[in-house]
N, C-alpha and C positions, 0 to 999 in steps of 0.2 A: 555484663555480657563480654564474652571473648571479641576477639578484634572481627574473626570470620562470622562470627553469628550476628553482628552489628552488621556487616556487608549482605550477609543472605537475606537479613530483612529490609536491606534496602536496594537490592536488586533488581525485583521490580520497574521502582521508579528510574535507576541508572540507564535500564535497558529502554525503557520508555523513551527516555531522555534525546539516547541516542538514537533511537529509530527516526524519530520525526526529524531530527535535526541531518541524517543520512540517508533516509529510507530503503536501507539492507539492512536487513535480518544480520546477513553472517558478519554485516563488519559494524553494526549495532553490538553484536556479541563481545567479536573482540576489544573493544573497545571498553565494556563492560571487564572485559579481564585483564585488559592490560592497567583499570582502576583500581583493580584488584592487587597489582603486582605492586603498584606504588604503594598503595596504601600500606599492605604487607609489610613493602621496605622499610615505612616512614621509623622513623625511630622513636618518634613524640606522639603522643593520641591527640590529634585536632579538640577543638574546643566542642566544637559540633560535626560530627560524624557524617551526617547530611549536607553540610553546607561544604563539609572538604570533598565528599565521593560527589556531589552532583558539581563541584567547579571543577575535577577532574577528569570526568566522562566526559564536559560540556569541550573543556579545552582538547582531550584527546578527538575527538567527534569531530570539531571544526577543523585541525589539520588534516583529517582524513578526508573532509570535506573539500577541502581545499585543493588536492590532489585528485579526488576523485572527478571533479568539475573537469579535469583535462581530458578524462577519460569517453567521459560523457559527451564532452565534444565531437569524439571521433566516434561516438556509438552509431552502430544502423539499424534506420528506424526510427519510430517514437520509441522514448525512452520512459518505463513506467516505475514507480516503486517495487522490493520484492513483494509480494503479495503476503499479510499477515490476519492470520487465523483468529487470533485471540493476542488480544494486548492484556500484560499479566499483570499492570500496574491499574488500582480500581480506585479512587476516592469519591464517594456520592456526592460530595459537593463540588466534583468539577467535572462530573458523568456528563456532559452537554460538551463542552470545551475539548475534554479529552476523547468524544467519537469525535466531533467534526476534525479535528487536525488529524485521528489517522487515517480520514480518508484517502483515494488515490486523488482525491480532483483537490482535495485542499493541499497533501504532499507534493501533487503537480505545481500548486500555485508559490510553496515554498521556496520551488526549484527556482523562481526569478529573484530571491533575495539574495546579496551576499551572503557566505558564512556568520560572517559578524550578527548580521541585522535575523537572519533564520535564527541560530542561538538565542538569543536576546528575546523573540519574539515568542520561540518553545518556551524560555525560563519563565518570563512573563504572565504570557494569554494565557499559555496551556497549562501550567502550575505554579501560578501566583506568585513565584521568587521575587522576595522583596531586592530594592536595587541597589542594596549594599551587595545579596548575595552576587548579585549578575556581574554588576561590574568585578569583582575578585574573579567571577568566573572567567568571564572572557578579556580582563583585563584593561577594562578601559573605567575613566570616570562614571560615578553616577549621570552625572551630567549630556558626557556622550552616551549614554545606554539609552537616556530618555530618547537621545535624539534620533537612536538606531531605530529604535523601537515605534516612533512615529514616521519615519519612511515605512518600515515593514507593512506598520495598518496601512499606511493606505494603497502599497502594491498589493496586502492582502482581499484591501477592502473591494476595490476592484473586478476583484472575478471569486468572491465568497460565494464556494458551494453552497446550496439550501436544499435540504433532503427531507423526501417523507420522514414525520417523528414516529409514527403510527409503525411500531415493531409487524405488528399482527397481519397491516395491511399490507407492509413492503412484502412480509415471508407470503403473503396469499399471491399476487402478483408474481412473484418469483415463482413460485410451483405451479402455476399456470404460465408460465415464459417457456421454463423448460421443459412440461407437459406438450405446447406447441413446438417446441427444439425438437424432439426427441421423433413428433409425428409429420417434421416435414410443413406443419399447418401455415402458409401464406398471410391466411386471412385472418388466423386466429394470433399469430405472431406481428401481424401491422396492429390487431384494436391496441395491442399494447403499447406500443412503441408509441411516444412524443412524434409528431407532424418529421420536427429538425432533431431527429435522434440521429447519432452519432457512434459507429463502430470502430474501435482502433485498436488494433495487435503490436507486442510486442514480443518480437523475435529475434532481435539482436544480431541479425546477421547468421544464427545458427539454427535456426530451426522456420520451418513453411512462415509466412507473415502476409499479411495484408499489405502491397505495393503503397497504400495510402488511406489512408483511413476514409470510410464511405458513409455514406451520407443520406438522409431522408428515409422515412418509413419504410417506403414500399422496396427502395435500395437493401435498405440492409434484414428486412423480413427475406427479401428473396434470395438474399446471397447467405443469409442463417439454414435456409430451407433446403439450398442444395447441396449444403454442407456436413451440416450434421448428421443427419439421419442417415447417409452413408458410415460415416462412422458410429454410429448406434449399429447400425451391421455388422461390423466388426467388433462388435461387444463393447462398446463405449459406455461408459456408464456414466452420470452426473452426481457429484454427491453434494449435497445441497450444506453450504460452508457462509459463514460472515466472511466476507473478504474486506479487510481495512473497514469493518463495523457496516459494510455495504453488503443487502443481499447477493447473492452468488451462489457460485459451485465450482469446484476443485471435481474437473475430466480426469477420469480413470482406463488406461486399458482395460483388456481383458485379461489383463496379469496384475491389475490392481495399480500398475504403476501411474507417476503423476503423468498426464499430458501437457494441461495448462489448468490458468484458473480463468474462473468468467465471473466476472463483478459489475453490476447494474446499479446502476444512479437513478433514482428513484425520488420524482413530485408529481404532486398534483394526481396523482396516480396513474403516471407513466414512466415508461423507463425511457431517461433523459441520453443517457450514454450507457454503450459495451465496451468494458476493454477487459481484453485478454491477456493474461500473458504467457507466455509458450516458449519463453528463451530459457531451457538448461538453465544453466547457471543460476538462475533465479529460485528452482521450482525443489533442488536437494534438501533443501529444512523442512519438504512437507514428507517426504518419502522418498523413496526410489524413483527415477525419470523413467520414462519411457521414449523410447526412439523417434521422435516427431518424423523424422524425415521417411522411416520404413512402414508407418502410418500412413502416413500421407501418400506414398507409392501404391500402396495395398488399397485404401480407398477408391483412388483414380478407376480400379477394377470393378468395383461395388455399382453395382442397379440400385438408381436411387428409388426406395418403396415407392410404388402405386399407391396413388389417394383416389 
């Protein structure tokens, strides 16, 4: 195999790699290409193709990481991962491991590890890299990787998401979430909803956002209720999407463009948490944005339907 045809069939997993260890799409990407540029450069063919492109993603990922942590500090708002469609890296024997890490609440729970100890914990959990390979990745002894890697479980262990496994039951739930979205329905939007459900937006400062994330059934049924279906007025449409392997939907104007996405945490056959996210900058690798702000003016105008 050519040097690029070895890279394109491991692309996949580089991109993989680096999402969970940054959780942005676009700088998951370049990350992926800047692996690409090295690799290019190298003068010598690595022993193993795999074990040189994923210690390469891993180490370009975590200075990115590294940097982007300052950023984050100064973010406003809660801060959520970019919301992802489809993860293009599949292996059936680690289908279980690889949904629960892209979700947004397990990404969340990443965000409290170091770079070092996140890395080590993606090479690990999420794709079994033996710890020759990790330690060459991220540069430290086997020995300290063990040690990384047993903090991470238990900051992981901690607050481990648990999600309906039931595909069929989460997608029925969800079409009936946004069937009650869509009509306004109070009563038919609390049966859903967990007792301590949980809504949080992220708007970064540049687009409408929830003041603070709210809190309880009947809370956040009635602030979905007053919400929505003013914008279903204005031609809002829901297009029913996996977001980070979690049921959902990817908001559409009436010009198709992205608004935000809505991603549901789902047990016991209630939705546990909402979170949106609706900050620009996030929402351009799905399509074209749309104006949140001239949306959100033009709503204020809207009669919310009669029930």
């Amino acid at each position: 195999m050519s040097k690029i045809e070895e890279f394109e069939e491991l692309r996949p997993l580089l991109f993989s790699i680096a999402y969970r260890i940054l959780g942005s799409v676009g700088e998951a990407e370049d990350a992926v290409q800047e692996t690409w540029l090295r690799f290019d450069g190298s003068a010598t063919r690595p022993t193993s193709t795999k074990a040189f492109l994923s210690a390469a993603v891993t180490r370009i990922a975590i200075d990115v990481l590294r940097s982007a942590r300052v950023r984050r500090e100064e973010y406003v708002g809660p801060w959520f991962p970019e919301p992802l469609l489809s993860d293009p890296y599949e292996d059936p024997a680690r289908a279980v491991e690889l949904a629960d890490s892209v979700s947004m609440a397990a990404l969340l729970l990443l965000e409290r590890l170091s770079p070092l100890e996140r890395a080590v914990f993606v090479l690990r959990e999420v794709f079994a890299f033996g710890f020759d390979d990790i330690a060459a990745a991220v540069g430290r002894s086997e020995a300290a990787c063990r040690q990384l890697l047993v903090r991470a479980r238990r900051h992981m262990r901690a607050g481990r998401p648990r999600f309906e496994t039931a595909r069929a039951e989460r997608e029925e739930l969800a079409a009936r979430f946004f069937e009650a979205l869509r009509e306004g329905d109070v009563g038919g939007l609390r049966e859903l909803l967990a007792a301590d459900v949980s809504m949080v937006g992220d708007g970064g400062g540049k687009a409408p956002q929830l003041a603070r994330a709210v809190m309880g059934a009947q809370n956040v049924a009635r602030l979905l209720a007053a919400v929505y279906p003013r914008l279903v007025g204005l031609g809002l449409t829901f297009e029913p999407q996996e977001i980070n392997g979690q049921p959902g939907a990817v908001v559409r104007d009436r010009d198709g463009k992205v608004l935000q996405t809505l991603a549901l945490d789902v047990l016991d056959g209630r939705i546990q948490a909402v979170r949106s996210v609706i900050n620009p900058d996030k929402l351009g690798h799905l399509g074209s944005v749309a104006d949140a702000w001239a949306i959100h003016r033009e709503a204020k105008h809207v009669r919310r339907p009669a029930r």
